[in-house]
N, C-alpha and C positions, 0 to 999 in steps of 0.2 A: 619439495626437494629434500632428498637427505643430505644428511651431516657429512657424510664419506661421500658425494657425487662428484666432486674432483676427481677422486682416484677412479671411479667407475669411466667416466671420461678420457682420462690418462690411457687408461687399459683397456680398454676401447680401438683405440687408433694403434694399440701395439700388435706389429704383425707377425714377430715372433710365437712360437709355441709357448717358449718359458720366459719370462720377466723376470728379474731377479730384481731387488728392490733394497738398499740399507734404508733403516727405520728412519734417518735422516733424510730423505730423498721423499720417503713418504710423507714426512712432516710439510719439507716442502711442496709437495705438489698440495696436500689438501688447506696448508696454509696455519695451520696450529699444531701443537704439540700432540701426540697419540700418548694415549694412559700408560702408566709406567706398568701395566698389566700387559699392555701389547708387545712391551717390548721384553719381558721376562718369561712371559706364561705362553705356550703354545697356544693352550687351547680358545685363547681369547683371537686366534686364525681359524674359527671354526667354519665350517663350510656347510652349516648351518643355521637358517632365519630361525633366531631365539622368538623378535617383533620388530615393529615399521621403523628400531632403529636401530638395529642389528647392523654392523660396519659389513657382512657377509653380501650384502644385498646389493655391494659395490662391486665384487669379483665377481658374485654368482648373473649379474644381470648379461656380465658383459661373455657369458659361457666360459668361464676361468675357474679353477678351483686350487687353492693353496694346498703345494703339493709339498713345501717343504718351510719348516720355521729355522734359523741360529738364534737362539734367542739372546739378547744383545748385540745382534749383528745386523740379518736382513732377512726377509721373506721372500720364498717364489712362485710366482701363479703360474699354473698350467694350462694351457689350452683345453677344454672339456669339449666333446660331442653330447654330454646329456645335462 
């Protein structure tokens, strides 16, 4: 299991197209703190597997791809067909 399968879980059951998410919400659902990279730096929402611990592999499992960052605010996943 990875480190981010809460949120994959989370998003999962979400039947919306778009999920909008504050960094705080995400905290809580995965249960610890997300890198203070996550929450400044875009590109650490990439929506690309860098490796088997790549946070990406929590959105891309569930066919989602982060379609928009605020960085200090909140992230929102998209609905994907691919």
């Amino acid at each position: 299991m990875h480190k981010y399968k809460q949120l994959e879980q989370f998003l999962y059951v979400q039947k919306n197209t778009k999920v909008t998410l504050a960094f705080e919400q995400i905290e809580e659902i995965l249960g610890f703190s997300l890198p203070k990279t996550a929450k400044t730096q875009c590109h650490w929402w990439s929506n690309t597997i860098s490796d088997s611990r790549s946070p990406a592999i929590a959105w891309l499992r569930t066919f989602r791809r982060v379609s928009h960052v605020e960085p200090g605010k909140h992230v929102t996943f998209s609905r994907s067909l691919i």
